[in-house]
C-alpha positions as a Markdown table, in Angstrom:
| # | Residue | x | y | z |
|---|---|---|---|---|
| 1 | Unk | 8.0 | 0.8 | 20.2 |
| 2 | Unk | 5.5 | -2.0 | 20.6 |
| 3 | Unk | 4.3 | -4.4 | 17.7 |
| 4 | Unk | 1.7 | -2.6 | 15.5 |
| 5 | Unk | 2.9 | 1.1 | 15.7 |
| 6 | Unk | 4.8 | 3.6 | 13.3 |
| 7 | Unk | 5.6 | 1.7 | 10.3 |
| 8 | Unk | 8.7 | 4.0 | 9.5 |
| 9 | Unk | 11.2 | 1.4 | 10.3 |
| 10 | Unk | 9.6 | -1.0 | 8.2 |
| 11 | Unk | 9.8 | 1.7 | 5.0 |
| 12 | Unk | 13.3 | 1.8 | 6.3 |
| 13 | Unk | 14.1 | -2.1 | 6.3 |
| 14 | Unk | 12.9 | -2.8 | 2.7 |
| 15 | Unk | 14.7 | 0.0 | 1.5 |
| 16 | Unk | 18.2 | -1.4 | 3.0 |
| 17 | Unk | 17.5 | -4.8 | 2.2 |
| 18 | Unk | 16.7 | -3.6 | -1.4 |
| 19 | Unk | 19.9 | -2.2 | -1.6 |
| 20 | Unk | 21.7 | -5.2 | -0.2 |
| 21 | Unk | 19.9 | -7.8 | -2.2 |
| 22 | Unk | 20.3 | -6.1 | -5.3 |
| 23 | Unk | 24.2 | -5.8 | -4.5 |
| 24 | Unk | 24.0 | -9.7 | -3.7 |
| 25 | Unk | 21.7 | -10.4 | -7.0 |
| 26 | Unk | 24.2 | -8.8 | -8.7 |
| 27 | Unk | 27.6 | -10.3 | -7.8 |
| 28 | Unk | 25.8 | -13.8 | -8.0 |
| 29 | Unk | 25.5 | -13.8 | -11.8 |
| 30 | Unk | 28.6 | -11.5 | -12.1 |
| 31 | Unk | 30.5 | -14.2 | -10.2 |
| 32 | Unk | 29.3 | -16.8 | -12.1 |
| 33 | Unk | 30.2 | -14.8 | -15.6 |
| 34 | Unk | 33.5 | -14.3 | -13.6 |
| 35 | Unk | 34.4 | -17.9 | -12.9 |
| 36 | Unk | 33.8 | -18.7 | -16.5 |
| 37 | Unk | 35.8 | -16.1 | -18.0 |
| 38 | Unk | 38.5 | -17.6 | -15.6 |
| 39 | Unk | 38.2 | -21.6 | -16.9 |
| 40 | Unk | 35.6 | -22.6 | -15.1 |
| 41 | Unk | 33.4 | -25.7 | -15.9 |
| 42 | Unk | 29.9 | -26.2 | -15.0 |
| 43 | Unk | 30.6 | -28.4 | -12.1 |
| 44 | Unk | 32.9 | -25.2 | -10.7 |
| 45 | Unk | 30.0 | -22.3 | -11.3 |
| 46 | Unk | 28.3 | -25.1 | -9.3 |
| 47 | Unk | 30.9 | -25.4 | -6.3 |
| 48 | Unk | 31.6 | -21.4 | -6.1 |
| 49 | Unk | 28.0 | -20.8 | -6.0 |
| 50 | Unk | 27.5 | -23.3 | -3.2 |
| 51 | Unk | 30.2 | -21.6 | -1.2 |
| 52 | Unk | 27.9 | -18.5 | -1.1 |
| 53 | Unk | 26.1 | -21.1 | 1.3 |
| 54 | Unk | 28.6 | -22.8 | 3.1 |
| 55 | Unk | 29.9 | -20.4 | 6.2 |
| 56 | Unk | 26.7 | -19.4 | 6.8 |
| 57 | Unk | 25.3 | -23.0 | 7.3 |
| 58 | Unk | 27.3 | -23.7 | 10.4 |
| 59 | Unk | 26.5 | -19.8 | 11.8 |
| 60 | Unk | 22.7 | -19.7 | 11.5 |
| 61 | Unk | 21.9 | -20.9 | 14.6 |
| 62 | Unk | 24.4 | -19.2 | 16.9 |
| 63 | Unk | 23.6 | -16.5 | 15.1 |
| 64 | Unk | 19.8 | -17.0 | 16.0 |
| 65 | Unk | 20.6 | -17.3 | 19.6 |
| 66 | Unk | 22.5 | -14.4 | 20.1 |
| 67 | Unk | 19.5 | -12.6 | 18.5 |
| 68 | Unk | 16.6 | -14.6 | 21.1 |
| 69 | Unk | 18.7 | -12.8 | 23.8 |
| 70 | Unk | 20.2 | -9.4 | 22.0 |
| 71 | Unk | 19.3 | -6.5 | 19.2 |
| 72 | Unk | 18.5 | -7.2 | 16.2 |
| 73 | Unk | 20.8 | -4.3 | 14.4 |
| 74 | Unk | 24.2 | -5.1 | 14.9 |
| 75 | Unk | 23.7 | -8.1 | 13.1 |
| 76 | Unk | 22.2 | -5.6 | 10.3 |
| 77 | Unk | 25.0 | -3.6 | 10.5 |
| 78 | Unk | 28.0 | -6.3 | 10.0 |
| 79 | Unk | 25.3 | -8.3 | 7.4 |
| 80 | Unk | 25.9 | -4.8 | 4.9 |
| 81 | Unk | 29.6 | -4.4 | 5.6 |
| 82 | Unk | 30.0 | -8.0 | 4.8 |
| 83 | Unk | 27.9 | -8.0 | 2.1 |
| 84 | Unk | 30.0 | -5.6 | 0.4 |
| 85 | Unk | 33.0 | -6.4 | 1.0 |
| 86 | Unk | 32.5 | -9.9 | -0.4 |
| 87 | Unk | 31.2 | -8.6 | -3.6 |
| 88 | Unk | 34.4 | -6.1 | -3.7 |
| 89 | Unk | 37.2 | -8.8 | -3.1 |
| 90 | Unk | 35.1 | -11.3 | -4.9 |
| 91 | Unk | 36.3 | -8.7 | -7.9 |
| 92 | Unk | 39.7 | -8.3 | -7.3 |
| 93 | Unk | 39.8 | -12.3 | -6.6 |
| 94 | Unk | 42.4 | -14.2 | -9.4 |
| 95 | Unk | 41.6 | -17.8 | -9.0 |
| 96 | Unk | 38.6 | -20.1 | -8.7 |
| 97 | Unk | 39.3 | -21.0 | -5.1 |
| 98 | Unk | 39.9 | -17.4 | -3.3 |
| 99 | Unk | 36.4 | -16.5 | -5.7 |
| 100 | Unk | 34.8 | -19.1 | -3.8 |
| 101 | Unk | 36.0 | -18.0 | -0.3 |
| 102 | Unk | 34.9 | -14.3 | -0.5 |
| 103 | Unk | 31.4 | -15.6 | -2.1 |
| 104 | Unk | 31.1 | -17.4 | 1.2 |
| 105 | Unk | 31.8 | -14.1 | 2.9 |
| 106 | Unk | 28.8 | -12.5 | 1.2 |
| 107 | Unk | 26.6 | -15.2 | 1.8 |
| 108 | Unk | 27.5 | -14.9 | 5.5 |
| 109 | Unk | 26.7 | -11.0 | 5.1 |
| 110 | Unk | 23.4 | -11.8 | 3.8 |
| 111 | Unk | 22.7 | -14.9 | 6.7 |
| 112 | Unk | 23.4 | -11.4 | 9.3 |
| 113 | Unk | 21.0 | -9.3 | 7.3 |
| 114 | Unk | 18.3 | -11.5 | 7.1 |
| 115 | Unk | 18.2 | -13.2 | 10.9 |
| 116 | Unk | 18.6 | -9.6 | 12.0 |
| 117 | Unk | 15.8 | -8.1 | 9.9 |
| 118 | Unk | 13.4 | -10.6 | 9.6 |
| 119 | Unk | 14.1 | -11.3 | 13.9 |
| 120 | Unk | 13.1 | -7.3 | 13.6 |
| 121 | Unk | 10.2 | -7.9 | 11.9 |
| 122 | Unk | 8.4 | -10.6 | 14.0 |
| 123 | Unk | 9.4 | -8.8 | 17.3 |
| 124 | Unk | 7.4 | -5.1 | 16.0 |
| 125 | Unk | 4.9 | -6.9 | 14.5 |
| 126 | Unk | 1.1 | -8.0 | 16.0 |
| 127 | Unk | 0.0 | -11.0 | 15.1 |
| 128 | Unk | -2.5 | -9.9 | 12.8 |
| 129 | Unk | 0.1 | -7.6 | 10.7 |
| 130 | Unk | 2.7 | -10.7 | 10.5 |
| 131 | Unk | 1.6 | -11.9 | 7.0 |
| 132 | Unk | 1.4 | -8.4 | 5.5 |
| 133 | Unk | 4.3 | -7.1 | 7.4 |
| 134 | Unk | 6.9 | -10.1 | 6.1 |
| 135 | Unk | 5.6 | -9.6 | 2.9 |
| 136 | Unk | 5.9 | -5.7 | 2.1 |
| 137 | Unk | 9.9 | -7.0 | 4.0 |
| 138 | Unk | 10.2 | -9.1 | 1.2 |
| 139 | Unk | 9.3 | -6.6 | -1.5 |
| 140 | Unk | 13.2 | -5.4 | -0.7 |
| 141 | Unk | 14.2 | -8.5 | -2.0 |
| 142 | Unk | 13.0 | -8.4 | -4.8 |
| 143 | Unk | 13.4 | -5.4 | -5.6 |
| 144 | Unk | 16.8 | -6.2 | -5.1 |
| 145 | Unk | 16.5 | -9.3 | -7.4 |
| 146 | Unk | 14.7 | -7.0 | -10.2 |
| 147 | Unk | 17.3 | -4.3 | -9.9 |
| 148 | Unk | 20.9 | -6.4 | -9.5 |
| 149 | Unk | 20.6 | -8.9 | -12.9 |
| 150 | Unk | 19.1 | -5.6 | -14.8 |
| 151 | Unk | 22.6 | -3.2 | -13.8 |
| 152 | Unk | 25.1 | -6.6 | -14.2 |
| 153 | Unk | 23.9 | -7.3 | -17.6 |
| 154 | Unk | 24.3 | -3.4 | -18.2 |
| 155 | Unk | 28.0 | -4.3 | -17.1 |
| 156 | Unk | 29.0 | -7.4 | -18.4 |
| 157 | Unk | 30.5 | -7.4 | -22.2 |
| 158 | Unk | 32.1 | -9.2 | -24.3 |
| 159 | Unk | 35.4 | -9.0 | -22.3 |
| 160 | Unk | 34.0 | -10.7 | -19.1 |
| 161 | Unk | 37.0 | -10.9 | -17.0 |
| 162 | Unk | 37.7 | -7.8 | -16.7 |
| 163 | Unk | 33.7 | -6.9 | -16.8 |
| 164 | Unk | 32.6 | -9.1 | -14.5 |
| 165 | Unk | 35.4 | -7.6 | -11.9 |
| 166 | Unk | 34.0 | -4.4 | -12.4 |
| 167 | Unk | 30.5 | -5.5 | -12.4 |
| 168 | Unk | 31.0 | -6.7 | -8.3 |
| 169 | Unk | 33.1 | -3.9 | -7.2 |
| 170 | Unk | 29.7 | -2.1 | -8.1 |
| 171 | Unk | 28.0 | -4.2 | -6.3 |
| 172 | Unk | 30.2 | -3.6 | -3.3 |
| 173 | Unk | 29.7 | 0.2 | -3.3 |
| 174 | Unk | 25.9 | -0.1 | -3.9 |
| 175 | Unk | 25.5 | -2.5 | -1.1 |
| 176 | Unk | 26.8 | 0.1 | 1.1 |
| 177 | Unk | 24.5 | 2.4 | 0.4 |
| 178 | Unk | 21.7 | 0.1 | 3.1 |
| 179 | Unk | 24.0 | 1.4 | 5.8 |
| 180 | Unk | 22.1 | 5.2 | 5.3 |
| 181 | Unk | 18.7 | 3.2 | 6.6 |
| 182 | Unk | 20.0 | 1.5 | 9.2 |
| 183 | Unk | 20.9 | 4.6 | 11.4 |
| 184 | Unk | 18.6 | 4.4 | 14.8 |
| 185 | Unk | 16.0 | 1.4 | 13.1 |
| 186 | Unk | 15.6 | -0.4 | 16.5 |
| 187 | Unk | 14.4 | 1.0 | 19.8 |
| 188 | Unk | 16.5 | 0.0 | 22.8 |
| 189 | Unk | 13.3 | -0.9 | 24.4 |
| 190 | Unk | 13.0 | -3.9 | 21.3 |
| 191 | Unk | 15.7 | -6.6 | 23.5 |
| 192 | Unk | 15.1 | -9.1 | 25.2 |
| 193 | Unk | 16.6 | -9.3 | 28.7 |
| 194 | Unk | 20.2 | -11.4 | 29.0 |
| 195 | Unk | 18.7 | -13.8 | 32.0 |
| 196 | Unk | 15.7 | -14.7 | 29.5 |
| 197 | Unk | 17.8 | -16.9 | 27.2 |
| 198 | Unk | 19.8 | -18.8 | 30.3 |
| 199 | Unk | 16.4 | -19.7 | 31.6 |
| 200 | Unk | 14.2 | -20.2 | 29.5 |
| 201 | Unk | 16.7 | -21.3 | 26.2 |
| 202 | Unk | 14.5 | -23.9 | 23.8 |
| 203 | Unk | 16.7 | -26.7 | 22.8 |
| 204 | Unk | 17.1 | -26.6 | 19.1 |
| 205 | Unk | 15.3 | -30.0 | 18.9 |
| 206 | Unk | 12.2 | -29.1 | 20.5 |
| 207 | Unk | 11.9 | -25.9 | 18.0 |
| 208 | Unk | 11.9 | -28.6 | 15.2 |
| 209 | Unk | 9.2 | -30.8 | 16.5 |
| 210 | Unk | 6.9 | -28.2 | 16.9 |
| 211 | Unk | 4.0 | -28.1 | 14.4 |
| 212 | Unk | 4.7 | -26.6 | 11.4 |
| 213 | Unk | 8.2 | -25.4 | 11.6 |
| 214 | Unk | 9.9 | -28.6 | 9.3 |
| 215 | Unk | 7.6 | -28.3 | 6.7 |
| 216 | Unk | 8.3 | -24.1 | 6.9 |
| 217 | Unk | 11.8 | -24.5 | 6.4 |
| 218 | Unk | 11.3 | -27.5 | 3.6 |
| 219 | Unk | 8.8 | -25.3 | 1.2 |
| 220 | Unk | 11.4 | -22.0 | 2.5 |
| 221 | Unk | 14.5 | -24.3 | 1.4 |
| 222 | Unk | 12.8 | -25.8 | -1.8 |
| 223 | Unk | 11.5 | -21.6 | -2.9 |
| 224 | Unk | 14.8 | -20.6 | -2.1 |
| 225 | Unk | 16.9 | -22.9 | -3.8 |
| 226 | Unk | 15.1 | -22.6 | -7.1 |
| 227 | Unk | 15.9 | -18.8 | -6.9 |
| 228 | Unk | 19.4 | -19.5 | -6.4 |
| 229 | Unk | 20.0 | -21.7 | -8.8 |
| 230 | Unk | 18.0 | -19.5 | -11.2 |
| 231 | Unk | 20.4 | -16.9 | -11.0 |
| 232 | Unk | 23.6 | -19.0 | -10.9 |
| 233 | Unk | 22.5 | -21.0 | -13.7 |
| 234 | Unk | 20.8 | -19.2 | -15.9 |
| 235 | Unk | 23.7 | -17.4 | -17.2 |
| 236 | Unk | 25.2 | -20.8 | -18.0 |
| 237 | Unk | 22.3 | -21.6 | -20.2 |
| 238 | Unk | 22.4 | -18.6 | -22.2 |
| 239 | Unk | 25.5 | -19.4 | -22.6 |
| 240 | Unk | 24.5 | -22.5 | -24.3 |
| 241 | Unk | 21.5 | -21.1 | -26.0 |
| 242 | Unk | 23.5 | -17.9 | -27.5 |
| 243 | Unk | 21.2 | -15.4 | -25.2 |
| 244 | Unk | 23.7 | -13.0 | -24.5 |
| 245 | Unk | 24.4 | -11.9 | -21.1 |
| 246 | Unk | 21.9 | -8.1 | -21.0 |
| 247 | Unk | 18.9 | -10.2 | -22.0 |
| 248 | Unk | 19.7 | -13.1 | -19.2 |
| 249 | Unk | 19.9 | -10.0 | -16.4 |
| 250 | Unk | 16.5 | -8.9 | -18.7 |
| 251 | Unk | 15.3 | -12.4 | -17.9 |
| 252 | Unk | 15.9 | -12.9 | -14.1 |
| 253 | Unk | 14.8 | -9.2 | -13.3 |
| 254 | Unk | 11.3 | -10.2 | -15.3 |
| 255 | Unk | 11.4 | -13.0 | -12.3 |
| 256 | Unk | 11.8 | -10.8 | -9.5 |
| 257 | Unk | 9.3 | -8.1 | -10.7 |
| 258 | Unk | 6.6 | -11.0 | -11.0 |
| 259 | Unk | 7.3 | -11.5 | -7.4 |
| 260 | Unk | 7.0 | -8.1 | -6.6 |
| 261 | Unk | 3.7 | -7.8 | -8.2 |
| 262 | Unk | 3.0 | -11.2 | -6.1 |
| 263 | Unk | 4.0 | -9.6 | -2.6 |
| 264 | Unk | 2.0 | -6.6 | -3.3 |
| 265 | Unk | -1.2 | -9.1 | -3.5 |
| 266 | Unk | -0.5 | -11.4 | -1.1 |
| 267 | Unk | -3.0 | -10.3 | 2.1 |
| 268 | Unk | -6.1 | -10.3 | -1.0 |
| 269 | Unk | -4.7 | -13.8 | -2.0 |
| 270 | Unk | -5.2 | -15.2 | 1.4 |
| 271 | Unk | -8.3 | -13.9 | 1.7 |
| 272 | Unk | -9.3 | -15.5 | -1.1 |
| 273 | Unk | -7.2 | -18.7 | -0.7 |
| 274 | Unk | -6.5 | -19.2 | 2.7 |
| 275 | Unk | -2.8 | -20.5 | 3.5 |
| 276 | Unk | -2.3 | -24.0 | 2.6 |
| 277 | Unk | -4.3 | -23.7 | -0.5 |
| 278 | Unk | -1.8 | -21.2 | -1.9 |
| 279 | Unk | 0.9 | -22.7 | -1.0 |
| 280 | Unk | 0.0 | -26.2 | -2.3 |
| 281 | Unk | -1.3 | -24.5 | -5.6 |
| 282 | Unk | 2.3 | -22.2 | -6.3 |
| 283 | Unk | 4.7 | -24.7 | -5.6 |
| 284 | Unk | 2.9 | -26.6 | -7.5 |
| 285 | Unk | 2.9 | -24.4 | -10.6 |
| 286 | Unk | 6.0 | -23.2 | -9.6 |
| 287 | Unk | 7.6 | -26.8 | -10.0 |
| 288 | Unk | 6.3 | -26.9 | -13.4 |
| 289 | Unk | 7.2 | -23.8 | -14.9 |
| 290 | Unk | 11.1 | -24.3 | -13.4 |
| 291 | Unk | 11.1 | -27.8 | -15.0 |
| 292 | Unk | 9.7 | -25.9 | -18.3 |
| 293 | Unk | 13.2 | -24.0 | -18.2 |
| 294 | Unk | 14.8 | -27.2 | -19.1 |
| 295 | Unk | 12.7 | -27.0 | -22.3 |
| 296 | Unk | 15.0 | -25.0 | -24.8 |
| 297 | Unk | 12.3 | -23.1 | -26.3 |
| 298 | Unk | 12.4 | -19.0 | -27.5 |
| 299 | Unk | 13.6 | -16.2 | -25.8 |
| 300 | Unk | 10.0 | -14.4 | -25.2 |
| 301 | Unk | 8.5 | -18.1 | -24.0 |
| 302 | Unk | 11.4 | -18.3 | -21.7 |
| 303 | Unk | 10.1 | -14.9 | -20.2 |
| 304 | Unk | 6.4 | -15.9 | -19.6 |
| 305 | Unk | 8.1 | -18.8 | -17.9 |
| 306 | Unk | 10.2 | -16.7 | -15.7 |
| 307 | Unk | 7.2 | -14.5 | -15.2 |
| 308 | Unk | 4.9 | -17.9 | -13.7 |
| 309 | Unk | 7.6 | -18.9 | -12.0 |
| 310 | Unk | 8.1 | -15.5 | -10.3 |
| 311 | Unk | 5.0 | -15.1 | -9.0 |
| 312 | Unk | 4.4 | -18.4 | -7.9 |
| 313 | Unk | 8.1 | -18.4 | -5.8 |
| 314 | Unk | 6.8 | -15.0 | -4.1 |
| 315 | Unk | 4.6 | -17.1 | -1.7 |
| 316 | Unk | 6.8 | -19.6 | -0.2 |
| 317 | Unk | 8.9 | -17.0 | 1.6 |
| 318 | Unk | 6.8 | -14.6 | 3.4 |
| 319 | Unk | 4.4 | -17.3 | 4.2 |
| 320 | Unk | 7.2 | -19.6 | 5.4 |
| 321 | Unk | 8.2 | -17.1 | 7.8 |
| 322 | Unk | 5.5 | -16.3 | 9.5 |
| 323 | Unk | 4.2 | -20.4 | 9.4 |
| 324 | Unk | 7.9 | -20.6 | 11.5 |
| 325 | Unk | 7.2 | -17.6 | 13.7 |
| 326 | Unk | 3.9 | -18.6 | 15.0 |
| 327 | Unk | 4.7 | -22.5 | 15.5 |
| 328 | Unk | 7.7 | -21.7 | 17.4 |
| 329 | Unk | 7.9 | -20.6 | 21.2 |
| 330 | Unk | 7.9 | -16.8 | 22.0 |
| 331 | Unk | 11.4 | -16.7 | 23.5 |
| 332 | Unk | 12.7 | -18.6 | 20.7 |
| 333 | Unk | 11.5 | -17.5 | 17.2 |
| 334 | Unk | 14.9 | -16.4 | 16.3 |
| 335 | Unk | 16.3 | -19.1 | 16.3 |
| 336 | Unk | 13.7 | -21.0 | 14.9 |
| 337 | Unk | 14.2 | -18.1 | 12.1 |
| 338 | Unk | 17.7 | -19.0 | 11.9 |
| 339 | Unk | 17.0 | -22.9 | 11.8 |
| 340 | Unk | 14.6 | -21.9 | 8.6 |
| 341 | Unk | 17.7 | -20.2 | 7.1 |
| 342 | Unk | 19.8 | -23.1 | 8.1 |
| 343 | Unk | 17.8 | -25.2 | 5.5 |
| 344 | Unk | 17.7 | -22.2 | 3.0 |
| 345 | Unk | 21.3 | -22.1 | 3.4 |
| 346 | Unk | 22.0 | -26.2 | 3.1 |
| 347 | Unk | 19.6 | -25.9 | -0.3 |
| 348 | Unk | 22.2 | -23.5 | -1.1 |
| 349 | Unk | 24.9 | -25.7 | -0.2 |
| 350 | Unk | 23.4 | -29.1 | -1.8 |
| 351 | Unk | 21.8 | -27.7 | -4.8 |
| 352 | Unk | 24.5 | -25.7 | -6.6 |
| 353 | Unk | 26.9 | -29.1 | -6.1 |
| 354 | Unk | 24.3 | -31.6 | -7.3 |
| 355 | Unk | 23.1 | -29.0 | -10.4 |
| 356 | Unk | 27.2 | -29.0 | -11.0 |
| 357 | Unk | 27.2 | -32.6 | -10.8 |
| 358 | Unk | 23.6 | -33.0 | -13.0 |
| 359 | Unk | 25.2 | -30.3 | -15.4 |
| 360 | Unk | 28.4 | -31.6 | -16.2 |
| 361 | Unk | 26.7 | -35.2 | -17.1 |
| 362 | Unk | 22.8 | -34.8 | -18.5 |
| 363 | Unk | 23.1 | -31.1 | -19.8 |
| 364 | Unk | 22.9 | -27.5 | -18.2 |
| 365 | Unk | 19.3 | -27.4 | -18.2 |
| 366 | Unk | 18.9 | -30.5 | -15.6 |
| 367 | Unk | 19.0 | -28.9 | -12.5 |
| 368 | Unk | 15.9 | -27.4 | -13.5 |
| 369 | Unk | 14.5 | -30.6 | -13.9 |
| 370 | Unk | 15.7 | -31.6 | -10.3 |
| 371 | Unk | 14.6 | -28.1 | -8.7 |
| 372 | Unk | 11.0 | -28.6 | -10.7 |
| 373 | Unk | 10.5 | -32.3 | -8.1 |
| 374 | Unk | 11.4 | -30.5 | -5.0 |
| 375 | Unk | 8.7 | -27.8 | -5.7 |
| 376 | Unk | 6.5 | -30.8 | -6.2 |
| 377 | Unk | 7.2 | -32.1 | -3.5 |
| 378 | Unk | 6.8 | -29.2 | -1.6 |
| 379 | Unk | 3.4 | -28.8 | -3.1 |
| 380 | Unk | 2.6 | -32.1 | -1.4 |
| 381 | Unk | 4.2 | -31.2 | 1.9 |
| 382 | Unk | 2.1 | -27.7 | 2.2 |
| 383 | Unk | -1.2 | -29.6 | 1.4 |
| 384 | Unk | -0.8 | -32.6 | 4.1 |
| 385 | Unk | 0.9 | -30.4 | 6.9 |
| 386 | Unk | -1.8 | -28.9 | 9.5 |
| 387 | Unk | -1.5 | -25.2 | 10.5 |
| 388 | Unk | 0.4 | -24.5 | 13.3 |
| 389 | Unk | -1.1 | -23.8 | 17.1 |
| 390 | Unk | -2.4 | -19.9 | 16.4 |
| 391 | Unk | -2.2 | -19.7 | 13.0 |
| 392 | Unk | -5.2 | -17.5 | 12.6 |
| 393 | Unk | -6.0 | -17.0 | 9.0 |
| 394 | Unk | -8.0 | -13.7 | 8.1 |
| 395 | Unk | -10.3 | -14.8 | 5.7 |
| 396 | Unk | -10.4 | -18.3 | 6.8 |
| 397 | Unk | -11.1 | -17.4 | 11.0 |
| 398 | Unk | -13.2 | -21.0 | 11.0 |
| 399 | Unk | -10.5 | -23.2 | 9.3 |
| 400 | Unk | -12.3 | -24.6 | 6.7 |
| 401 | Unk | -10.5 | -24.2 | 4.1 |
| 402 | Unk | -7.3 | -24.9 | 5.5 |
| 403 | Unk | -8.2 | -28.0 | 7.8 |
| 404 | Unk | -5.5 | -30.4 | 6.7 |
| 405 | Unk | -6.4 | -33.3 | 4.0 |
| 406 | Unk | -4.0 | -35.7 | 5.1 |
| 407 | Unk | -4.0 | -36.0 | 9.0 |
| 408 | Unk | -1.9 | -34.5 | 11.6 |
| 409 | Unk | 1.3 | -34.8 | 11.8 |
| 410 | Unk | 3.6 | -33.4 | 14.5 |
C-alpha cells in the first residue's frame, strides 16, 4: 500500500491503541491507588510510577532500529500482550517492589506499541497527510486516557486493596481486546529491505544534530511528562483534598476529552496558526494551567483547569512527531521516533522520582509547580527553534509566520 491510500488501517490503529491506552490509563491511577492501600508514601507512588519508564528507556532505540530495517506489527503485537499482562500481574502483585517491576513491564508494552504504530504511521503517510494523520493516531490515546480514569474510578471503593487489584486485572482483559485490530494491518510490501540498514545505518548522533529533532523530543518529553504525572498524582491530591477517587477518574477523563476535541481541530489550527506559533502559545498556557493545579481551589475550578490544560497538551504530541519525522533522514525515522520516546520515557523516569522527592518535602501539589517551568520552557524552546529542512506548513507555504525569532540553531 503506498503513503496516501485506503485509510482503513488507520481506523484500525486508533481503535487498538484506544483500547490499549485506556487499559494503560487505567492501571496507572489504579496502581497508584494500589500502592497506597499497600503503605506506600508519596516518594513510593513516585518510584513505582517511574518504573513504568524505566525498561523501556534502555530498549527505545534497539527497538527503533529493528523497526528502520523490519515490520512495524510484531512490535504491535508483543506491545498489547505486554500491555496486558503488566496490568494483570500488576493486580495480583503483593509488595511495593514486584508492583514496580510488572509496571515496568507495561511501560515496555506501551514503548512496542507506540514505535511500532507511530513507525506505521510515518511509512503510509504522504507528506502532506503527516500532520493530520498523527493526529486522528493520537485521538486513540486519548480516547484511551478519557475512557481508562472514567472505568477505574467506577472500580475503585472504599476497600482499595482489594479494588484497585480488580480494577488492573480489568485493565488486562480490555487491553486485549486491541489484538482484534491488529489482524493483517500492515502490507508485506510496507518493510524495508534487511541490506538497507547495514549500509546505509544513521549513527544515533547524527539523528540528534539534525534540525529540529532535540527540541521535538524536549516539547514531546516536557507534554508527556505532565500527562504522566497528572495521572499518577492526581489521585494523591485528592487524596489530600478529600476528592474521592470517581470524581478524580471524572477529572482526568475531562483532560483527555479536551484533547480529543483538540486533535479533532488540529489541521484548522495550523492553518490558522502555523506550527511554531502553536506550539509556543500551548505550552505556554499549558505551563500555567498545570502550575494552577498546585493552587488548592474547588472541585469545578479544578475541572476548567484540567479542561485548558487538555487542550493545550493535545498539540505537543502530534506535532512533535511529525517535527521528528521530517528532520530526520528517510532510512532512519524510526529510530529518530524511538530517540523521541527515549526522552518521553526519561521524563518518565526523572519526573515521577523528583515529584516523589518535591512531594515528600514541599507538599503534593509541587510537582505541578515543577512540571508548570518545563512547559515554559518548552514554550521558549518551540518559539526560538527553526523548522526543520521540508517542513512544509499548509497554510503557512511562504514561511512567514513561522520564520524563527531567535536565529538558527542546529
Amino acid at each position: 500500500m503506498t503513503p496516501g491510500g485506503n485509510r482503513r488501517w488507520l481506523l484500525r490503529l486508533v481503535i487498538a491503541f484506544g483500547f490499549a491506552q485506556a487499559a494503560v490509563s487505567m492501571a496507572r491511577p489504579a496502581v497508584s491507588y494500589r500502592a497506597l492501600a499497600l503503605g506506600a508514601d508519596e516518594t513510593a507512588v513516585g518510584v513505582i510510577a517511574g518504573g513504568y519508564a524505566l525498561l523501556p528507556l534502555f530498549a527505545a532505540v534497539p527497538l527503533g532500529r529493528r523497526t528502520d530495517r523490519g515490520r512495524c506489527a510484531p512490535l504491535l503485537w508483543a506491545g498489547v500482550v505486554l500491555i496486558s499482562g503488566g496490568c494483570a500481574l500488576s493486580g495480583l502483585a503483593g509488595s511495593l517492589w514486584t508492583m514496580a517491576l510488572w509496571s515496568g513491564v507495561m511501560g515496555l508494552g506501551h514503548l512496542c506499541f507506540v514505535i511500532g504504530a507511530q513507525s506505521l504511521v510515518a511509512r503510509r503517510s504522504a507528506p502532506h497527510e503527516q500532520d493530520r494523520n498523527f493526529g486522528h493516531f493520537t485521538i486513540g490515546a486519548s480516547i484511551g486516557q478519557l475512557a481508562g480514569p472514567i472505568a477505574a474510578g467506577a472500580l475503585i471503593g472504599a476497600d482499595m486493596a482489594r479494588s484497585s487489584a480488580l480494577a488492573l486485572l480489568v485493565a488486562g482483559a480490555g487491553g486485549a481486546v486491541a489484538l482484534a485490530s491488529l489482524r493483517r494491518i500492515e502490507q508485506p510490501a510496507s518493510r524495508t529491505p534487511r541490506g538497507t540498514e547495514q549500509d546505509e545505518r544513521v549513527p544515533v548522533r547524527g539523528i540528534l544534530r539534525a534540525r529540529g529533532v532535540p527540541a521535538g523530543i524536549l516539547i514531546s518529553m516536557a507534554v508527556l511528562s505532565a500527562t504522566d504525572i497528572l495521572t499518577a498524582y492526581l489521585p494523591v491530591v485528592g487524596e489530600h483534598r478529600g476528592i474521592d477517587p470517581a470524581a478524580i477518574g471524572l477529572l482526568l477523563s475531562l483532560r483527555a476529552a479536551a484533547t480529543i476535541a483538540c486533535r479533532l481541530v488540529l489541521t484548522p489550527l495550523l492553518r490558522l496558526f502555523g506550527r511554531t506559533t502553536l506550539l509556543t502559545v500551548t505550552c505556554l498556557l499549558a505551563g500555567l494551567a498545570c502550575a494552577a493545579v498546585a493552587v488548592p481551589v474547588p472541585v469545578r475550578a479544578l475541572a476548567v483547569i484540567l479542561a485548558v490544560l487538555g487542550f493545550c497538551l493535545g498539540v505537543g504530541q502530534p506535532l512533535s512527531m511529525t517535527t521528528v519525522v521530517r528532520a530526520a533522514p528517510a532510512e532512519a525515522r524510526s529510530t529518530a521516533l524511538a530517540l523521541r520516546l527515549t526522552g518521553n520515557r526519561l521524563g518518565q523516569v526523572a519526573a515521577p522520582g523528583a515529584a516523589g522527592l518535591i512531594a515528600g518535602t514541599a507538599g503534593v501539589a509541587a510537582p505541578f509547580v515543577l512540571l508548570g517551568v518545563l512547559l515554559l520552557l518548552s514554550s521558549g524552546v518551540a518559539l526560538c527553534t527553526p523548522p526543520g529542512p521540508g517542513q512544509d506548513r499548509p497554510a503557512d507555504r511562504d514561511g512567514a509566520r513561522d520564520r524563527p525569532r531567535c536565529g538558527t540553531t542546529r
